[in-house]
N, CA, C and O atoms as a GROMACS GRO file, in nm:
protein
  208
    1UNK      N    1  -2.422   1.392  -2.228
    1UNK     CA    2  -2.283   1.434  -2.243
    1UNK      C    3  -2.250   1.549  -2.148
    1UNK      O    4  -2.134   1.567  -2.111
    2UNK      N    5  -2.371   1.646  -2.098
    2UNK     CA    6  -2.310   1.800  -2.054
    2UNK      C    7  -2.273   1.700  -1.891
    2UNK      O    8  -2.174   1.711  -1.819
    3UNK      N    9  -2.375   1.620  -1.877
    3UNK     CA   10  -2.367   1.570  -1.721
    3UNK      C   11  -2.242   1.485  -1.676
    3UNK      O   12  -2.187   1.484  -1.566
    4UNK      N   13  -2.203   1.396  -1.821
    4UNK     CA   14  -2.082   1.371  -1.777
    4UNK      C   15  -1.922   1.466  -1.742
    4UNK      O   16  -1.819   1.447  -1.676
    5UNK      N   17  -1.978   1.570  -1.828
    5UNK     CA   18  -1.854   1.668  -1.860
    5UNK      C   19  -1.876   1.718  -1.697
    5UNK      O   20  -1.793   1.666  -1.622
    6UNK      N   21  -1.953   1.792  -1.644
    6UNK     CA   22  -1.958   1.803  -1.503
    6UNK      C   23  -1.932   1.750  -1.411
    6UNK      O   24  -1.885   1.811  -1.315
    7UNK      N   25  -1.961   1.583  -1.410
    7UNK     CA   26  -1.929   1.511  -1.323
    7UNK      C   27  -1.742   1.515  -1.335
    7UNK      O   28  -1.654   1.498  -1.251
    8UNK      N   29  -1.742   1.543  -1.459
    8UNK     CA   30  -1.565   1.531  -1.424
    8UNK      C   31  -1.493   1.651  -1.426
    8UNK      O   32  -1.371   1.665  -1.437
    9UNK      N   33  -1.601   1.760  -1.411
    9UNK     CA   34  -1.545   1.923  -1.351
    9UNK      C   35  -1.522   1.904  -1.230
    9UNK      O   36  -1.413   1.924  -1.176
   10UNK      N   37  -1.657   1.848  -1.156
   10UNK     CA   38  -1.681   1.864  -1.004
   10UNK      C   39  -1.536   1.734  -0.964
   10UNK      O   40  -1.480   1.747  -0.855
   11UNK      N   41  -1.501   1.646  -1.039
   11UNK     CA   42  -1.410   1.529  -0.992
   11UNK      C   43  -1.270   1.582  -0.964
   11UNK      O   44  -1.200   1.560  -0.865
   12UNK      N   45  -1.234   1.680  -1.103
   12UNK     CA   46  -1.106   1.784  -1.090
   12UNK      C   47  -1.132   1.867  -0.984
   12UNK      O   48  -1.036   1.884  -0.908
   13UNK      N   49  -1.250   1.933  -0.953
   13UNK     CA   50  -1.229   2.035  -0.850
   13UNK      C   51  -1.155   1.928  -0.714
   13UNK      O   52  -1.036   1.919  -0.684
   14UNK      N   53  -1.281   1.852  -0.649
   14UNK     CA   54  -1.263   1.779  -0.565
   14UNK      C   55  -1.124   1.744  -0.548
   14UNK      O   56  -1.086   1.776  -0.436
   15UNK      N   57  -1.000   1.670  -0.647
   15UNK     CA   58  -0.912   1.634  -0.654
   15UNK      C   59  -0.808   1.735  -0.599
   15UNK      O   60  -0.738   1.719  -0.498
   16UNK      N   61  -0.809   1.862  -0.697
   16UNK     CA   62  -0.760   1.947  -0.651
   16UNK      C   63  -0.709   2.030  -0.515
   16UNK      O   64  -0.603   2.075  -0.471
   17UNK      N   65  -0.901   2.018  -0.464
   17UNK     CA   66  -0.934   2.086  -0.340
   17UNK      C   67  -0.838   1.945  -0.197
   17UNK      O   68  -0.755   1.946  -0.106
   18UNK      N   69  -0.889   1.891  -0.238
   18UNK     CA   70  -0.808   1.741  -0.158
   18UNK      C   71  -0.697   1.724  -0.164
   18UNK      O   72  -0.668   1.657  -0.065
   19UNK      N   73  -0.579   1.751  -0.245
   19UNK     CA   74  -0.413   1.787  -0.271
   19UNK      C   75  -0.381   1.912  -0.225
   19UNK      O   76  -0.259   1.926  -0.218
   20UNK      N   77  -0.460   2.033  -0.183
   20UNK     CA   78  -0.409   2.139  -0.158
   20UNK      C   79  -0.476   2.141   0.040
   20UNK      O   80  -0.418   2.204   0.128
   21UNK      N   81  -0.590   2.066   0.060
   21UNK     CA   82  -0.601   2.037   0.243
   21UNK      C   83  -0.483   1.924   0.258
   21UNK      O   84  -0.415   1.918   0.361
   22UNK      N   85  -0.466   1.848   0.161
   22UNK     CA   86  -0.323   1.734   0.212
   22UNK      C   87  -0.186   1.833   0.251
   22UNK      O   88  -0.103   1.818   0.340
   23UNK      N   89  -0.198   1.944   0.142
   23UNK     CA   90  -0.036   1.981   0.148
   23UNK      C   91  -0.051   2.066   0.319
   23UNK      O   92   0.032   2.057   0.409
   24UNK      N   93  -0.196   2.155   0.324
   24UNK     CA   94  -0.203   2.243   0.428
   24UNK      C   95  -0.203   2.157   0.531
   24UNK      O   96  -0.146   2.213   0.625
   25UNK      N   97  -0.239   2.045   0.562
   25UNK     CA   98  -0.196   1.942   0.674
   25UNK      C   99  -0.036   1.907   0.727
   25UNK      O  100   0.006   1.883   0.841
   26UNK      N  101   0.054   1.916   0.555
   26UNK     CA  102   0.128   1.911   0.628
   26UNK      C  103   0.197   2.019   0.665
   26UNK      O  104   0.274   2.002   0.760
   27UNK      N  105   0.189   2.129   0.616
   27UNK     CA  106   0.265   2.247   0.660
   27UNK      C  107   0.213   2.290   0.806
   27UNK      O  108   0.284   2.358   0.880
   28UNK      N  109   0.087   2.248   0.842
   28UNK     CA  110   0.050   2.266   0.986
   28UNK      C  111   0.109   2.175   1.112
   28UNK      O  112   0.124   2.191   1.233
   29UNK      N  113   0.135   2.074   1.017
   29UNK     CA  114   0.259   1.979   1.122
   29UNK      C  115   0.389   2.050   1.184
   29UNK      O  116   0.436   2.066   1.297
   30UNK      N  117   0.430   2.090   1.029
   30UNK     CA  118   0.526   2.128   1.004
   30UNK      C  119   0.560   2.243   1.104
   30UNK      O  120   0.656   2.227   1.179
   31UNK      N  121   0.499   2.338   1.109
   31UNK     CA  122   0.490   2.462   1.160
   31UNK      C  123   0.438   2.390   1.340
   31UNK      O  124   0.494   2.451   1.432
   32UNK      N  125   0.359   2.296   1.378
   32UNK     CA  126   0.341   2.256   1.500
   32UNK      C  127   0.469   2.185   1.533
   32UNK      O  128   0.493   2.167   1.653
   33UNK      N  129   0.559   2.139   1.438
   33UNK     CA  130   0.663   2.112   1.552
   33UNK      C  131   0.729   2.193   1.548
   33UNK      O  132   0.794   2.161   1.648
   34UNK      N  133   0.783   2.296   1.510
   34UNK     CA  134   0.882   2.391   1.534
   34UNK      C  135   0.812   2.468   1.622
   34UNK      O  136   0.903   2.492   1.701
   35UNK      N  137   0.722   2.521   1.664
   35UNK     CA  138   0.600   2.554   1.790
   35UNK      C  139   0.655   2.479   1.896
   35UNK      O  140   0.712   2.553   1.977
   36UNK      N  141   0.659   2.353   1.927
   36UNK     CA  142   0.686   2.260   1.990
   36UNK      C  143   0.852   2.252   2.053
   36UNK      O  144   0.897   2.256   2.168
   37UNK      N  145   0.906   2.239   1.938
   37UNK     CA  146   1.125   2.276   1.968
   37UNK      C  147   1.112   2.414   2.049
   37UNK      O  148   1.192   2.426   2.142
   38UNK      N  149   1.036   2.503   2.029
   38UNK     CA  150   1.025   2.598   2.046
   38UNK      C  151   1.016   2.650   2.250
   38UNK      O  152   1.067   2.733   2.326
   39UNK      N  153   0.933   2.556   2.256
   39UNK     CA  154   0.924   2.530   2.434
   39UNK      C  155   1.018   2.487   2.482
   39UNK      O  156   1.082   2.539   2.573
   40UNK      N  157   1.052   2.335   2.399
   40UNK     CA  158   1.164   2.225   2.418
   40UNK      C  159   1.327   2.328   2.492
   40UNK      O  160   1.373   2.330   2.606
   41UNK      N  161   1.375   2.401   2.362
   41UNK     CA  162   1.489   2.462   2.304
   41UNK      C  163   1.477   2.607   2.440
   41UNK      O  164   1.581   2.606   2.507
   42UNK      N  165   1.413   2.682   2.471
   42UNK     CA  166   1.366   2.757   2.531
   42UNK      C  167   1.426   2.753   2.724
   42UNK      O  168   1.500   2.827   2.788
   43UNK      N  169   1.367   2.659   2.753
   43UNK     CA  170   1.426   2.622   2.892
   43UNK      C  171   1.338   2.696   2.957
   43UNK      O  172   1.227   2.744   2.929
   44UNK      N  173   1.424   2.697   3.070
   44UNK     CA  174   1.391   2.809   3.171
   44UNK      C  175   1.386   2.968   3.140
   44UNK      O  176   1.295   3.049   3.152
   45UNK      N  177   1.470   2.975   3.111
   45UNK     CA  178   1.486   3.108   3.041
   45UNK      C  179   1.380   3.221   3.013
   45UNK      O  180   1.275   3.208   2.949
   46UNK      N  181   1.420   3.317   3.065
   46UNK     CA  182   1.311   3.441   3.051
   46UNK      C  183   1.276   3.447   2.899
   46UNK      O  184   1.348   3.397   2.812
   47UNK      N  185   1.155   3.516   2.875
   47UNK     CA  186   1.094   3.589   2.740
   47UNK      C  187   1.082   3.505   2.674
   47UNK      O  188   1.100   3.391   2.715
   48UNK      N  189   1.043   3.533   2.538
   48UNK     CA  190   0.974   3.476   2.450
   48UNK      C  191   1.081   3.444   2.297
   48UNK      O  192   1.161   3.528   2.255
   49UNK      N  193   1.061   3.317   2.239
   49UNK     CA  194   1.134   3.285   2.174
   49UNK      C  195   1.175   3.313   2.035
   49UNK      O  196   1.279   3.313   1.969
   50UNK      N  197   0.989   3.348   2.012
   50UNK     CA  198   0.943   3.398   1.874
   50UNK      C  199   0.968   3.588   1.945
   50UNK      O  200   0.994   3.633   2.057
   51UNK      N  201   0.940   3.655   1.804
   51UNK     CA  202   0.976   3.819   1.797
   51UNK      C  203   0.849   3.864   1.801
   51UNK      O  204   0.846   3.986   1.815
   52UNK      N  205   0.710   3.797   1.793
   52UNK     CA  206   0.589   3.858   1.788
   52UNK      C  207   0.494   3.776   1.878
   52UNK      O  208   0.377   3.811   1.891
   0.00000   0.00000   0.00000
């Protein structure tokens, strides 16, 4: 019984840990295309687009 109860600790962790690298995947998209508009939107134009 303790081994099954573990196997389905370690199953929740796993699950968990795997829904929260899905969401950080997409917010790294997310954040790579506005990176991206960022050149696009920019032009020729002197300086920098971002403040830091």
């Amino acid at each position: 019984m303790g081994a099954l109860l573990l196997v389905l600790l370690l199953a929740l962790i796993l699950g968990g840990a795997g829904f929260a690298v899905h969401i950080l995947w997409w917010i790294a998209i997310i954040v790579l295309v506005v990176w991206a508009l960022g050149f696009v939107f920019r032009g020729s134009g002197s300086g920098r687009w971002y403040r830091w």
